[in-house]
C-alpha positions as CSV (number, residue, x, y, z in Angstrom):
1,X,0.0,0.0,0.0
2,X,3.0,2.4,0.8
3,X,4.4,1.7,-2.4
4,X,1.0,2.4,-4.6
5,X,1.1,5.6,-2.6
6,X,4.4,6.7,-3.1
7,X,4.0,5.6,-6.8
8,X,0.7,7.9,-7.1
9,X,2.6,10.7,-5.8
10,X,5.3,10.4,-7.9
11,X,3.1,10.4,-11.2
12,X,0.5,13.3,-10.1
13,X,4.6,15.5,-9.2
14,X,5.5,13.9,-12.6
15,X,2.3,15.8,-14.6
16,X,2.8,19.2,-12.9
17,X,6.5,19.2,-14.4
18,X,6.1,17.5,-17.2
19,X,6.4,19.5,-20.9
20,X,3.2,20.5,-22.5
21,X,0.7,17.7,-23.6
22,X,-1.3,17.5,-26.6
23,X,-4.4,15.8,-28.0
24,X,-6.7,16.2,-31.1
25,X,-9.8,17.7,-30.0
26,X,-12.7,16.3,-31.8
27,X,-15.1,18.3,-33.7
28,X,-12.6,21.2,-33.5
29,X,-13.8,22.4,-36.9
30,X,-11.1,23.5,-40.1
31,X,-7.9,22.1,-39.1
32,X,-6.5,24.5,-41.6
33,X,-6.6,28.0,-43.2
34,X,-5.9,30.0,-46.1
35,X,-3.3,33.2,-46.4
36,X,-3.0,35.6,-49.2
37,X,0.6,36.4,-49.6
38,X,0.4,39.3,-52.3
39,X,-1.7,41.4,-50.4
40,X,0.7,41.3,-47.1
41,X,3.8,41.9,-49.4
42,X,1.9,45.1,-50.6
43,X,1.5,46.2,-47.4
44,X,5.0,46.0,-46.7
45,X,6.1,47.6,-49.7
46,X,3.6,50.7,-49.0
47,X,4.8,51.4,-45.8
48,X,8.0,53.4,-47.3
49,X,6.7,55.1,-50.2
50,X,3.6,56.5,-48.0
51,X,5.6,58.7,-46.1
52,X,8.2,60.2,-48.9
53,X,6.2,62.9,-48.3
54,X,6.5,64.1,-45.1
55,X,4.3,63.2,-41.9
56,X,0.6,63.7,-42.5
57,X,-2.0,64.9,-40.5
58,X,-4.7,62.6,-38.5
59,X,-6.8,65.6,-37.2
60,X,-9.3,65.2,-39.8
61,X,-9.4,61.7,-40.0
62,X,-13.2,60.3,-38.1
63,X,-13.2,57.0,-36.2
64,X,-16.8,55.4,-35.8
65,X,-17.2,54.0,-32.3
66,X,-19.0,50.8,-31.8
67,X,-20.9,51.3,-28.6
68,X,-22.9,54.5,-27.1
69,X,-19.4,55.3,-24.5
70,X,-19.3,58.8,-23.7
71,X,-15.9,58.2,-23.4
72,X,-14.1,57.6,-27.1
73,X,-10.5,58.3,-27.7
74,X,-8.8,57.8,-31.5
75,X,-6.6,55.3,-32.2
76,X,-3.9,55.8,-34.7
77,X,-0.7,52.7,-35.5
78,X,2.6,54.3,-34.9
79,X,4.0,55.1,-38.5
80,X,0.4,56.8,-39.5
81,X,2.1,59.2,-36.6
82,X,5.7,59.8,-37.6
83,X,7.5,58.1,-40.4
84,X,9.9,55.5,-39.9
85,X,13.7,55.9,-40.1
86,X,14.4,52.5,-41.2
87,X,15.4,52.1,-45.2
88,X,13.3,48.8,-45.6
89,X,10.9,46.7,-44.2
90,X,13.6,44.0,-42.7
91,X,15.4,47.0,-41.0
92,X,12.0,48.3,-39.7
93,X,11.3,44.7,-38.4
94,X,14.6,44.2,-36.9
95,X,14.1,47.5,-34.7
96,X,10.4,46.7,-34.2
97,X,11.5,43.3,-32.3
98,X,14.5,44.8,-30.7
99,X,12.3,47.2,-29.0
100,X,9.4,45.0,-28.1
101,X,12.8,42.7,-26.2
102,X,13.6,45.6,-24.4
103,X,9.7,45.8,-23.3
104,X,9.0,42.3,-22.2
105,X,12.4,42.6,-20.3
106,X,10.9,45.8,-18.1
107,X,7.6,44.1,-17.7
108,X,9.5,41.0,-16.4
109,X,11.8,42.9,-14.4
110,X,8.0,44.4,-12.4
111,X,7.0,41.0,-12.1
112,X,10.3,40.1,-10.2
113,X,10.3,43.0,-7.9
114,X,6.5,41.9,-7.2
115,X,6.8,38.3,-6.5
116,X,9.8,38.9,-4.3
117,X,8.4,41.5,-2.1
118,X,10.0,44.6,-3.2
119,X,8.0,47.8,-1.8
120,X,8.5,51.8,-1.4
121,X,9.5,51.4,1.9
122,X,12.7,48.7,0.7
123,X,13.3,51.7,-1.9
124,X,16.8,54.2,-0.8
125,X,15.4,58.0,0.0
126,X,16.4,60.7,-2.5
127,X,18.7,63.0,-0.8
128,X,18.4,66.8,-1.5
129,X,21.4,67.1,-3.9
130,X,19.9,64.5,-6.0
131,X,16.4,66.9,-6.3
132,X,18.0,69.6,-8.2
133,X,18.8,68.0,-11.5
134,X,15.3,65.9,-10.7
135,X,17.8,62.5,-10.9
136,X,15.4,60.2,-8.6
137,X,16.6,57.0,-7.9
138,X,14.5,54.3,-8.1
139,X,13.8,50.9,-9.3
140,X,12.3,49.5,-12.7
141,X,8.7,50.1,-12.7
142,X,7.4,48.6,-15.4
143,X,5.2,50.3,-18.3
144,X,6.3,50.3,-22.0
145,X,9.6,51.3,-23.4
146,X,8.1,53.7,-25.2
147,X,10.0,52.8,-28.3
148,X,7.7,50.1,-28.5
149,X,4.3,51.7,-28.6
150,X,2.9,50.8,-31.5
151,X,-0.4,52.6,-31.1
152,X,-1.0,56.6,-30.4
153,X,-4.3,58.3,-29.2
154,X,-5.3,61.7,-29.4
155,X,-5.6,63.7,-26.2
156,X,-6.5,67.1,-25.3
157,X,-4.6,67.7,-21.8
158,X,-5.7,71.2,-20.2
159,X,-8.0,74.1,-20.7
160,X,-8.0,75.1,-23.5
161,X,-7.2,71.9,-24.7
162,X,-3.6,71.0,-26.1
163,X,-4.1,68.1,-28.2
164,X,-1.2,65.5,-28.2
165,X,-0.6,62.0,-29.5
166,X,-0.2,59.7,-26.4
167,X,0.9,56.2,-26.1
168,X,-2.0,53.9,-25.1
169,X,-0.6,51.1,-22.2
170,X,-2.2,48.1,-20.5
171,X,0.7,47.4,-18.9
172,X,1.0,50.5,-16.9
173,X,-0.7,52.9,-14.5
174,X,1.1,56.0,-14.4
175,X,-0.5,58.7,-17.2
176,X,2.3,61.2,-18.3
177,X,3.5,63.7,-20.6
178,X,6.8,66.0,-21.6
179,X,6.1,69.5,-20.2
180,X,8.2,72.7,-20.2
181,X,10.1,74.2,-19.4
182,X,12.4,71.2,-20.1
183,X,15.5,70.5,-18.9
184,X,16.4,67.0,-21.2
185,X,13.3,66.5,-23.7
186,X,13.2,64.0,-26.3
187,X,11.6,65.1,-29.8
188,X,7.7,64.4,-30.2
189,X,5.0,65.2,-33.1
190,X,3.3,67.8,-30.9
191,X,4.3,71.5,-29.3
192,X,5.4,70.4,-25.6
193,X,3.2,70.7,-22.7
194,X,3.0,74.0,-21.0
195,X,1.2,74.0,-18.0
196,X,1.4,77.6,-17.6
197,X,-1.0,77.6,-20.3
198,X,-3.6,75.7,-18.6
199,X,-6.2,77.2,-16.4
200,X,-7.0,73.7,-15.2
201,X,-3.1,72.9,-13.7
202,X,-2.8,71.6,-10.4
203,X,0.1,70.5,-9.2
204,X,-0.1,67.8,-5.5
205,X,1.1,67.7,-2.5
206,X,3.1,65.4,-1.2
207,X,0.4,64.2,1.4
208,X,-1.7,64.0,-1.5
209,X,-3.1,59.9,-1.8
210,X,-2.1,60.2,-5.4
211,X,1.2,61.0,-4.2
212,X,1.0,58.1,-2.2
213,X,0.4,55.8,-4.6
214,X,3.5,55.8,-6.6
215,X,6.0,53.2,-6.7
216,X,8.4,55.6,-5.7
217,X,8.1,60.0,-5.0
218,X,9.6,62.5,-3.8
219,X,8.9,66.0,-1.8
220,X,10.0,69.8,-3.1
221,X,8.5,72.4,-1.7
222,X,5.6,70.6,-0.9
223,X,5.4,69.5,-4.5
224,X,4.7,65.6,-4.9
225,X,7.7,64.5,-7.6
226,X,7.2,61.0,-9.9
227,X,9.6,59.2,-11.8
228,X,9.2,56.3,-13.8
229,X,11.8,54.1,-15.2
230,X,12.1,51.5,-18.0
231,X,13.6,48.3,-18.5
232,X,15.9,49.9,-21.4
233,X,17.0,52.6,-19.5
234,X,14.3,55.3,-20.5
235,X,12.8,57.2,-17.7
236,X,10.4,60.7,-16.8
237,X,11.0,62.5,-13.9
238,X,8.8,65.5,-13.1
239,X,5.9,66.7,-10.6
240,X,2.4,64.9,-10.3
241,X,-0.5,67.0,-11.1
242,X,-3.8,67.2,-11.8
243,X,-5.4,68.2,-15.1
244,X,-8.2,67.9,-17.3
245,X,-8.5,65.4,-20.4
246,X,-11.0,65.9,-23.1
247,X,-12.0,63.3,-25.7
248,X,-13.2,63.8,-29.5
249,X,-12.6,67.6,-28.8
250,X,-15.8,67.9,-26.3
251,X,-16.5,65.8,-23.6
252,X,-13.9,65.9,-20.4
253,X,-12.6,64.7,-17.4
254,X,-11.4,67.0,-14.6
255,X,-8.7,66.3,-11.8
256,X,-6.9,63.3,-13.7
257,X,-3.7,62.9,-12.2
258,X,-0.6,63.2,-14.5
259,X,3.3,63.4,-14.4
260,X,4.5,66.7,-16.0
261,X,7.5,65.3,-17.1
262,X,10.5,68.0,-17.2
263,X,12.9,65.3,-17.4
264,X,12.2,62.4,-20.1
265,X,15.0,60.7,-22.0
266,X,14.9,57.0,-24.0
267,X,13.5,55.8,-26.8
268,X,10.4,58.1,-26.4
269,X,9.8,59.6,-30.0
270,X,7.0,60.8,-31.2
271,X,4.6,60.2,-28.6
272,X,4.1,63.3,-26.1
273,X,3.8,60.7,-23.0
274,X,2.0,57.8,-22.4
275,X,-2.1,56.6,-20.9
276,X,-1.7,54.1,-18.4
277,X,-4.4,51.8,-18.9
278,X,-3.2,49.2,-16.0
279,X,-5.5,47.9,-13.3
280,X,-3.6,50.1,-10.6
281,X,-5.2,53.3,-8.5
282,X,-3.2,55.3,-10.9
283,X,-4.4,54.3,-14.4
284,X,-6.8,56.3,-16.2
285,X,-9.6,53.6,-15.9
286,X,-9.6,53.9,-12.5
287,X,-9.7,57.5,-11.9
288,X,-12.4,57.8,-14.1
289,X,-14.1,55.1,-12.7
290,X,-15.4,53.5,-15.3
291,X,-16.3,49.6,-15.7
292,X,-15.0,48.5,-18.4
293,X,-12.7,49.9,-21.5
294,X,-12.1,48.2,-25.0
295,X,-9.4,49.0,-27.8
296,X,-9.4,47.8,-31.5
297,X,-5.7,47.8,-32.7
298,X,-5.7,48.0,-36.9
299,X,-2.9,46.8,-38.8
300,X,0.1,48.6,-37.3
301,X,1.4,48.8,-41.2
302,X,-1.8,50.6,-42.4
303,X,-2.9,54.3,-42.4
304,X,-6.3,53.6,-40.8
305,X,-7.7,53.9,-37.4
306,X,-10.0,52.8,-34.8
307,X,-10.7,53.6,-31.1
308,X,-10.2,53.2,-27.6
309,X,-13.6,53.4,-26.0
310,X,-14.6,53.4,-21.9
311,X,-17.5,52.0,-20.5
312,X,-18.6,50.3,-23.6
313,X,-20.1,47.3,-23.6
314,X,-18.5,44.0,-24.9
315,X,-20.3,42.8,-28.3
316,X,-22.5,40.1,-28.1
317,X,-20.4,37.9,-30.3
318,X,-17.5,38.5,-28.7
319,X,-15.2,35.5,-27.3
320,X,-14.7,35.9,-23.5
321,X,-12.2,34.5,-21.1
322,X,-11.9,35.0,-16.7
323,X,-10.2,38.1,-16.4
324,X,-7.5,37.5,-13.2
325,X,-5.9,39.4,-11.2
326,X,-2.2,39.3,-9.6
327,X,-2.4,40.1,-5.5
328,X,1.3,40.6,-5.7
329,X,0.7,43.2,-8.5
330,X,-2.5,45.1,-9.9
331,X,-1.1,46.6,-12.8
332,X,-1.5,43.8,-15.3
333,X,-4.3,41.7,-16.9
334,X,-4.3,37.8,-17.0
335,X,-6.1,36.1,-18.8
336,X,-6.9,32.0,-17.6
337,X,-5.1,30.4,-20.8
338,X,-5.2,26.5,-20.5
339,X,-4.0,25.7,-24.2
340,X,-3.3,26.4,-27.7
341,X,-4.6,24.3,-30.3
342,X,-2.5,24.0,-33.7
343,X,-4.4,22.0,-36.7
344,X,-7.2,20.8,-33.9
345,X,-4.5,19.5,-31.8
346,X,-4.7,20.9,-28.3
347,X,-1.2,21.4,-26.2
348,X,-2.0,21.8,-22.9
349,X,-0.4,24.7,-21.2
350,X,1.6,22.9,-18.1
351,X,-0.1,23.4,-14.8
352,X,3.2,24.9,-13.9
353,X,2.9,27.8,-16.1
354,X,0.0,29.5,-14.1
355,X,-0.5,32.1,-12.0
356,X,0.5,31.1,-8.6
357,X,0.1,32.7,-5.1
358,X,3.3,34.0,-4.5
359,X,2.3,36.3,-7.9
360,X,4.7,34.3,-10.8
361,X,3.4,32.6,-13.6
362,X,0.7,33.4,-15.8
363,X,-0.4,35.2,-18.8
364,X,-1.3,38.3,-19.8
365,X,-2.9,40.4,-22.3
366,X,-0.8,43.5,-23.4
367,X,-1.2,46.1,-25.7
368,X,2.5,47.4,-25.6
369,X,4.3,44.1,-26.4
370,X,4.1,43.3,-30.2
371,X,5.0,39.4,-30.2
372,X,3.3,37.1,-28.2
373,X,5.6,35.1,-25.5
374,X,5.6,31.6,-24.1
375,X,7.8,29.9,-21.7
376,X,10.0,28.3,-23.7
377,X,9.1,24.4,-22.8
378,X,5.6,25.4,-24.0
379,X,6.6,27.2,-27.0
380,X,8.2,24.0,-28.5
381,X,5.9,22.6,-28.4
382,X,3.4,25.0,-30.3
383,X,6.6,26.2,-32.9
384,X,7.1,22.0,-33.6
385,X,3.1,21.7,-34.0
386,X,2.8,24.4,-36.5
387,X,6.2,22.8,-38.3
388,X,4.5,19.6,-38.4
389,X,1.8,21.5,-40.6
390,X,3.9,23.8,-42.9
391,X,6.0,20.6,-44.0
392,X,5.2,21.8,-48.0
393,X,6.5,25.0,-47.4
394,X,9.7,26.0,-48.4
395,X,11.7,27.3,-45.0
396,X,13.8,30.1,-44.9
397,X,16.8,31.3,-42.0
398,X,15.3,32.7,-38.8
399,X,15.2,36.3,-38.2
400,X,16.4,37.6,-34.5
401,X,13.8,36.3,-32.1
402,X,11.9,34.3,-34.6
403,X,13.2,30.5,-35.4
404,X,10.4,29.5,-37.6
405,X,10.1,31.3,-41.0
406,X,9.2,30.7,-44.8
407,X,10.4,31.8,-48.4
408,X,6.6,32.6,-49.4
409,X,8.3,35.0,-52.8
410,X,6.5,32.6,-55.5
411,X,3.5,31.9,-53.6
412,X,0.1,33.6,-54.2
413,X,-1.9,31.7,-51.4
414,X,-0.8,29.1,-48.6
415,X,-2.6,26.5,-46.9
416,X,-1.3,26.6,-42.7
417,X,-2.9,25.4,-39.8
418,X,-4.9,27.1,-37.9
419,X,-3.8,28.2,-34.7
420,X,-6.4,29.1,-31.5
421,X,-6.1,30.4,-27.9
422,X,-8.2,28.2,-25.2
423,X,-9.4,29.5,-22.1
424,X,-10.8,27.8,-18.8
425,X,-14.4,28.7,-19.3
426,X,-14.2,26.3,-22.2
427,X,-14.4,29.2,-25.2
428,X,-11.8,29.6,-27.8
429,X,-10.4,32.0,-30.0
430,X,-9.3,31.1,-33.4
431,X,-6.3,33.6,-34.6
432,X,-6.9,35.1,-38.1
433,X,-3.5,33.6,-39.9
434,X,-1.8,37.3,-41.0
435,X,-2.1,37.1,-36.8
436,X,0.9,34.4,-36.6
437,X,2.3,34.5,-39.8
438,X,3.9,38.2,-40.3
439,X,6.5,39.3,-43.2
440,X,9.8,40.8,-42.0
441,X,11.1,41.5,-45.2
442,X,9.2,42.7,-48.6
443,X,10.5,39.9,-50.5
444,X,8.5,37.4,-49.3
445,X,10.1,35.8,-45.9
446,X,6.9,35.3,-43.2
447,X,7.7,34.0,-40.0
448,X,5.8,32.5,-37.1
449,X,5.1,35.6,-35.0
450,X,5.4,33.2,-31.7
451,X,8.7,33.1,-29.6
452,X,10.1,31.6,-26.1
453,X,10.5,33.0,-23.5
454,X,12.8,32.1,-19.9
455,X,10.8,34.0,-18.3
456,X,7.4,32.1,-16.6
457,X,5.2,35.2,-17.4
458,X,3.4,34.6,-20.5
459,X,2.3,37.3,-23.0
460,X,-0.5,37.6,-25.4
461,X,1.1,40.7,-28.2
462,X,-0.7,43.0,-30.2
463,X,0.3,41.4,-33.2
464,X,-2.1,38.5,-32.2
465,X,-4.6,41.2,-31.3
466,X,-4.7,42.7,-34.5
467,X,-8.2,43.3,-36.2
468,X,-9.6,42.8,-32.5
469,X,-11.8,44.6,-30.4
470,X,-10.5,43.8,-26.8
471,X,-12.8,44.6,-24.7
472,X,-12.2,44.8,-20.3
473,X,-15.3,44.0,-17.8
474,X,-13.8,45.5,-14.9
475,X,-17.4,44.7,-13.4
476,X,-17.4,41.1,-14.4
477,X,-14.0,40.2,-14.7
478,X,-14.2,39.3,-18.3
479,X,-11.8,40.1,-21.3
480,X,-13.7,39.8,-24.6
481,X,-12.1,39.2,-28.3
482,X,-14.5,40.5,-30.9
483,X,-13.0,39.9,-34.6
484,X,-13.4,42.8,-37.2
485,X,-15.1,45.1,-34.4
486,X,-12.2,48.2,-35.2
């Protein structure tokens, strides 16, 4: 009897370790889908010549919203804002997944200081020397590297209004933007912030609970100072303040609280700051104090647009997952992820992989990473999957983070395997295939846009969100996926 004990014990350890499992799940519908080469490849090519022109303007541009929120924000991808630098599309894509490395690292590094107990009080005071230049020391609180924002709204911070592109964030709380005067400003699309010019400019005190709520602050003359640094070494250091924020040019929200940052350097270009759309006290959700929000991101090659929308309700259709939430840290948004399925074939994610009490593990849903992640174990097992169906296409080198790619050059349309999310309340969400299967060249080399990570967070990317309405009950704890809803 001891023995068939010990020997049950040993198998039920053996299962919580073991790699991902798979199985064929039956009636799982088309094993297989079709993708139209041409048509990405001309997207590719158009990025470059769109912009030999100069940067255009977006002002005019109207976004139709898909619910009655009183609340509606546009939505713009990052090169309809400010042209790229990059020569070609491989160069662009080699910078793109540089910067989205240095933004899973930050969000990786938050998770760490989380799950082992890192506070504000284990945080070394700022002495009065270091308050002059506003050089706070702190640690690295996680948000976006801002070089990796892919997708802008349009703000009007202040009264009167000055309307600014800001970068939209799920995987940060604290809203911001460059203000003058400036003593080390990076170059953005729009006139810097002058809060002299705003009737509506508040600045905190230090006793203030906004103050409070910071990761990490400072007091100067009774003036509550912020910073916030990155995982690639950006930062903004200023004073927290409150201000008004209109939407669409009309409706507004009063006493937001907002870093003036006088002190920003990194890869922040173009955007004037960034909207912390996190689950913390700080985000702009939750001042506003509204119960859910939703974003559609377009095709972060196109020209078009969509919106960021708050208390709208998720469309009937859409595909909803439990919406969880990390004790050790409020900021981000998991989603209960049991599985992917490649072809019908389920791999199960490992038992191992999810959130635990101590605050590790999991997965979440950002908007600021491009590429989704998965610990690596897992990943193998979804990369050999999707091999195992591309077998009659013709392979190509990998390209920095991505092993798995294709020479698609001669190829008008390809048959691949479908690829779906699965969550614990039984639905899933089948991924359009220009979702996994991205160019990163114009010549025709696609590569799976999946790659490993060492890191036990998991991450679902906006490129896998594309074309998506994401939609957040706050009310209900639900996250929603609603195809073609931008």
């Amino acid at each position: 009897m001891e023995n068939l004990s010990s020997a049950i014990l040993f198998l039920f350890a053996l299962f919580l370790v073991s790699p991902a499992r798979s199985r064929v799940i039956p009636g799982d519908g088309a094993r297989t889908t079709w993708f139209h080469v041409p048509s990405s490849i001309q997207k590719s090519l158009a990025v470059f010549p769109a912009y030999s022109q100069g940067e255009r303007s977006l002002d005019g541009q109207k976004q139709r919203s898909h619910s009655s929120s009183a609340f509606s924000l546009p939505l713009h991808p990052r090169l309809s804002v400010r042209p790229t630098s990059e020569r070609d599309y491989k160069s662009l894509t080699l910078a793109r997944l540089e910067r989205d490395s240095a933004r899973v690292k930050s969000l990786q590094t938050r998770l760490d200081l989380a799950v082992n107990g890192i506070s504000r009080s284990d945080l070394k005071p700022v002495g009065e020397e270091e308050l002059q230049d506003e050089k706070l020391e702190g640690p690295i609180i996680s948000g976006t590297s801002q070089g990796s924002g892919e997708y802008f709204s349009r703000v009007g911070i202040g009264n009167p209004p000055s309307e600014v592109y800001m970068v939209l964030d799920t995987g940060s709380d604290v809203n911001w933007l460059q203000c003058s005067p400036c003593a080390d400003c990076y170059q953005q699309v729009d006139p810097i912030f002058d809060p002299a010019n705003s009737s509506t400019y508040s600045p905190l005190t230090c006793d203030a609970k906004q103050c409070r709520s910071l990761q990490i602050s400072e007091c100067r003359n009774n003036t509550c100072l912020y910073e916030v640094s990155y995982g690639d070494g950006s930062y903004t250091v200023g004073d927290l303040a409150t201000e008004s924020v209109t939407f669409g040019g009309s409706a507004s929200v009063n006493g937001v609280a907002i870093g003036c940052g006088h002190s920003n350097e990194g890869l922040f270009v173009g955007a004037a700051g960034l909207i912390g759309l996190g689950g913390g006290p700080l985000s702009f959700p939750s001042q506003i104090n509204v119960s859910s929000f939703s974003y559609c991101l377009v095709d972060r090659d196109s020209d078009s647009s969509s919106t960021l929308e708050f208390d709208s309700v998720t469309p009937p259709d859409a595909v909803t997952a439990p919406l969880v939430r990390n004790a050790k840290l409020d900021t981000f948004y998991y989603v209960d992820l049991t599985g992917v399925s490649v072809a019908g074939k389920l791999i199960d994610m490992p038992p191992s992989l999810n959130l635990k009490d101590n605050g590790d593990g999991g997965v979440i849903v950002d908007s600021g990473t491009a590429v989704t992640r998965l610990q690596t174990d897992f990943y193998d097992s979804v990369r050999d999957e999707f091999v195992r169906g591309t077998g009659h296409l013709r392979g190509a080198g990998g390209v920095a983070l991505f092993d798995t790619c294709f020479d698609l050059s001669n190829r008008t349309s390809v048959e691949v395997p479908t690829v779906s999310f699965h969550f614990s309340n039984g639905n899933k969400l089948q991924l359009p295939a220009e979702n996994y299967l991205i160019p990163v060249d114009s010549s025709g080399t696609y590569c799976f846009a999946f790659a490993p990570s060492s890191s036990s967070l998991s991450i679902i990317g906006n490129v896998q969100q594309q074309g998506t309405r994401v939609s957040f009950d706050l009310a209900r704890s639900l996250i929603g996926f609603s195809a073609h809803k931008c």
